[in-house]
C-alpha positions as CSV (number, residue, x, y, z in Angstrom):
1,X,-3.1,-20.2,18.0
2,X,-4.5,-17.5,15.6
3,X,-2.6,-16.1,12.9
4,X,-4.3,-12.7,13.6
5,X,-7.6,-11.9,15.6
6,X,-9.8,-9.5,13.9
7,X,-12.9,-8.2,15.2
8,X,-16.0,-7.0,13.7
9,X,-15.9,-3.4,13.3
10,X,-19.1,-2.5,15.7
11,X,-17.5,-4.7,18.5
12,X,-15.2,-2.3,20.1
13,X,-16.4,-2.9,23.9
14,X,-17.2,0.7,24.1
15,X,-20.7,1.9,23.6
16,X,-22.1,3.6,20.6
17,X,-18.4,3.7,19.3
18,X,-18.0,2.0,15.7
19,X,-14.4,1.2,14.6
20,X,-14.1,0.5,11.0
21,X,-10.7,-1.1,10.0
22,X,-9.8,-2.2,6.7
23,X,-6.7,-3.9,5.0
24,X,-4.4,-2.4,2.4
25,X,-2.2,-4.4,-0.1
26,X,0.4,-1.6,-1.1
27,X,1.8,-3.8,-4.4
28,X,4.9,-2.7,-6.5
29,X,2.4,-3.1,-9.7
30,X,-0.8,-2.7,-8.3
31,X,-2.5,-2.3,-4.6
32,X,-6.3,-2.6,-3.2
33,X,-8.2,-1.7,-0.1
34,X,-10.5,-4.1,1.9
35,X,-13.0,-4.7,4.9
36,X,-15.0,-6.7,6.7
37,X,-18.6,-6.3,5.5
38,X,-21.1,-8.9,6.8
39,X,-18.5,-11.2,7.9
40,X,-16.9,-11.4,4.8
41,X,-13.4,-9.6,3.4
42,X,-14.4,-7.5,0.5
43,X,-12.4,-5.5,-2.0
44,X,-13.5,-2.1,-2.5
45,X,-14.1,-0.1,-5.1
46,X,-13.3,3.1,-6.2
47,X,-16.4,5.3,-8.1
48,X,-15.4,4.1,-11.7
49,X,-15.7,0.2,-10.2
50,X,-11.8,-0.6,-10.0
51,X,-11.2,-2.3,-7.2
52,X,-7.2,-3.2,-8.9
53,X,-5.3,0.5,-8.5
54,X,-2.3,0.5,-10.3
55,X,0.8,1.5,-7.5
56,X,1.4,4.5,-10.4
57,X,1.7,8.5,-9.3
58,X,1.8,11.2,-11.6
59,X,3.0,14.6,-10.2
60,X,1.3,17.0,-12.9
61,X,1.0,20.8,-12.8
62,X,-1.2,21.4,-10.8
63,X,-2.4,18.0,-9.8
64,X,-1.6,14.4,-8.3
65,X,-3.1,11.0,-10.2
66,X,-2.8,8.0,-9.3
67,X,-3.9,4.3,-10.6
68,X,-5.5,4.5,-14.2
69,X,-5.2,7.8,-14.7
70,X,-1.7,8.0,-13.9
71,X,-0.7,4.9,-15.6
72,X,-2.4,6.7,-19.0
73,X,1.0,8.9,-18.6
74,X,4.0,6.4,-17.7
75,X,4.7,7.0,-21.6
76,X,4.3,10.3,-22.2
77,X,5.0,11.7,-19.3
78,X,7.3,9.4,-17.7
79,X,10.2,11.7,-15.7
80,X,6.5,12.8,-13.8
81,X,5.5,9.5,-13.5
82,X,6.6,7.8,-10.7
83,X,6.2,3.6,-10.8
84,X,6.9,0.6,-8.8
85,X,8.6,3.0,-5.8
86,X,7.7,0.3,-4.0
87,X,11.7,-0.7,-4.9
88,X,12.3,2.6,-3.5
89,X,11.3,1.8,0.3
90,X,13.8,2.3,3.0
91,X,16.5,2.3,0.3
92,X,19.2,5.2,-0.4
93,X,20.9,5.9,-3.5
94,X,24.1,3.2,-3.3
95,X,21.3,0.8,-3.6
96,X,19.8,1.6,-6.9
97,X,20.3,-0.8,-9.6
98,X,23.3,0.7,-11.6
99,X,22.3,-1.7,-14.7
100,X,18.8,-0.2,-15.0
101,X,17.8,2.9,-16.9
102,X,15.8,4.9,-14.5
103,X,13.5,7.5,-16.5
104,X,13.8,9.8,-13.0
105,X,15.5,12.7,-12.1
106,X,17.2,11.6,-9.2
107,X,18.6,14.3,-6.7
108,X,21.4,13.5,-4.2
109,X,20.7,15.4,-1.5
110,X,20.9,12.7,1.2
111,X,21.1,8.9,1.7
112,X,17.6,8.4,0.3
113,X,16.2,7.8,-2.6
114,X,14.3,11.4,-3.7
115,X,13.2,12.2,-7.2
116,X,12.8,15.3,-8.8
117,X,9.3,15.9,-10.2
118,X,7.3,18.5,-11.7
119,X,5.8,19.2,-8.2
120,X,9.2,19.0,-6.6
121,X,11.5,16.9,-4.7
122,X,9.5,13.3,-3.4
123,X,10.7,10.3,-1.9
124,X,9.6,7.0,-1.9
125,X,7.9,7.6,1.4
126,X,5.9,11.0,0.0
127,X,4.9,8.9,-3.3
128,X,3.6,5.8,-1.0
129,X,1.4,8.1,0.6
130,X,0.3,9.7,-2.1
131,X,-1.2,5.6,-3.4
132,X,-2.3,5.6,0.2
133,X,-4.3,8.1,0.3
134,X,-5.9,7.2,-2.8
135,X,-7.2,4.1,-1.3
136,X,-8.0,5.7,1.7
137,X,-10.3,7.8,-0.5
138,X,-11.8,5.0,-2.1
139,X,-12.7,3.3,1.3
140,X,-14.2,6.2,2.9
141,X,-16.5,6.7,-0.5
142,X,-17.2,2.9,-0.5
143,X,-17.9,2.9,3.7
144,X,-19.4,6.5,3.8
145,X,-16.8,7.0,7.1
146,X,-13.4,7.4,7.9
147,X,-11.5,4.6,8.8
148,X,-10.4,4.0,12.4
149,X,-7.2,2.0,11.5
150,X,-5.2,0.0,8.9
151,X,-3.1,-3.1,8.4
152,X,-0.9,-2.9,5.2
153,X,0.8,-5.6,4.0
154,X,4.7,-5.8,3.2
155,X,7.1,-8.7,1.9
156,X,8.2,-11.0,4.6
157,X,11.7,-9.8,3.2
158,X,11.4,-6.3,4.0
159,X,13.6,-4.9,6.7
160,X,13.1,-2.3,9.7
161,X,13.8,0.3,7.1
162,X,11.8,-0.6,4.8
163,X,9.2,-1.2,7.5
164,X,9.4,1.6,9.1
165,X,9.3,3.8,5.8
166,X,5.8,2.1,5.0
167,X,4.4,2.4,8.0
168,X,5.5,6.3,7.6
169,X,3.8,6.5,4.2
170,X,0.6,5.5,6.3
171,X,0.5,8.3,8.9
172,X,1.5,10.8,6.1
173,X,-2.0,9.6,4.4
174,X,-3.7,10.2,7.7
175,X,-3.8,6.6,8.7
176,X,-3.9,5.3,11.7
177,X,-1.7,1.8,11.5
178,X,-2.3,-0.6,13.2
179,X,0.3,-3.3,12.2
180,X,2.1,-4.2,9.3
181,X,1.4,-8.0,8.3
182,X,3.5,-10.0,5.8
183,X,2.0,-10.9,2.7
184,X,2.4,-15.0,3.1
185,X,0.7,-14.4,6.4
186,X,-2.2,-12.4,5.0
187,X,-3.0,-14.9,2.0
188,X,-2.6,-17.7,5.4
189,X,-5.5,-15.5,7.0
190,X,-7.7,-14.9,3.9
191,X,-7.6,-18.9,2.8
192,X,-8.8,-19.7,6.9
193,X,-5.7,-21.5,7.4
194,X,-5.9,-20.0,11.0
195,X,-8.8,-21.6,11.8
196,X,-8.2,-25.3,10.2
197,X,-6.6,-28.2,12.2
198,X,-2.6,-28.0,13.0
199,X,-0.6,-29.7,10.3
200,X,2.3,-28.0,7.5
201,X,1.4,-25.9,4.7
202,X,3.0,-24.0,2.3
203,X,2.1,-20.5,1.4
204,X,3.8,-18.3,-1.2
205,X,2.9,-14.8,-2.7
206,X,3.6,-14.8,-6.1
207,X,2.8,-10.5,-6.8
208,X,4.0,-8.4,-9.7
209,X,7.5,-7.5,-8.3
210,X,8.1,-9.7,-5.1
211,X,7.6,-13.2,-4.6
212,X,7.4,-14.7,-0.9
């Protein structure tokens, strides 16, 4: 059986309807967008030619940056500069790491995680969307169209909140999601072990703050 059927993005079975999907990897260090050109998974690019996006936000006066512009300002203007919130997903305050030395203004208005930043009060869900909708620019400049759908990957670890807070951070970027596929299963997918004979493999995910 298929890990995952994926079909090309003109064959929707309805006429003169074309449905482009394509594939996020929303990493604790660094995230990317894809999609099926020619038959073929490619990574896009954003207009400067990265196709690696750091997973940084900075909240600035009177604008948002994220990737390399924001990482520029994870030293100089770190309480604004919001990094690896990935950690942050579906988690509330009693779960912070008491032995790290958060640079963040936290603010304990309820049982999640919220931060208090130069453009107010975000929580990890706000800031996900905020990388989210950075990639989601950078595939609709890359496609020329808006994308009908997403899968975004999570840890095989993560948990229904943790799920459930992702796939939030999606529809706040205007995304329509699709699924949410674990990251062991997507590197499965992208090697073809779907489509090779039935035997035992391992598969890890070895990424920049969770390892599967």
């Amino acid at each position: 059986m298929a890990l995952l059927q994926i079909a090309e993005p003109d064959m929707s079975g309805v006429p003169h309807q074309r449905n482009v999907a394509i594939g996020i990897d929303l990493g604790t260090t660094n995230s990317l967008v894809a999609s099926i050109k020619s038959g073929e998974a490619t990574v896009l690019a954003s207009h400067d030619g990265d196709k690696l996006i750091p997973s940084v936000v900075n909240y600035g006066e009177s604008e948002i940056k994220v990737g390399i512009a924001a990482n520029k300002l994870r030293v100089s203007d770190t309480a604004n500069t919001i990094v690896s919130v990935k950690r942050f997903m579906g988690k509330g305050m009693s779960d912070l790491d008491t032995a790290i030395r958060y640079p963040y203004k936290f603010v304990m208005q309820n049982s999640s995680i919220q931060i208090n930043t130069r453009q107010g009060i975000k929580d990890a869900v706000q800031i996900s969307a905020d990388i989210l909708t950075y990639l989601k620019n950078v595939a609709v400049e890359s496609l020329g169209e808006e994308p009908t759908g997403v899968v975004i990957t999570v840890p095989a670890y993560f948990d229904d909140a943790q799920r459930q807070a992702t796939k939030q951070a999606g529809e706040l970027a205007g995304l329509n999601v699709l699924r949410l596929l674990n990251e062991p299963t997507a590197a499965a997918i992208a090697y073809g072990l779907d489509s090779k004979s039935e035997g035992t493999f391992l598969v890890y995910d070895l990424g920049g703050g969770t390892f599967d």
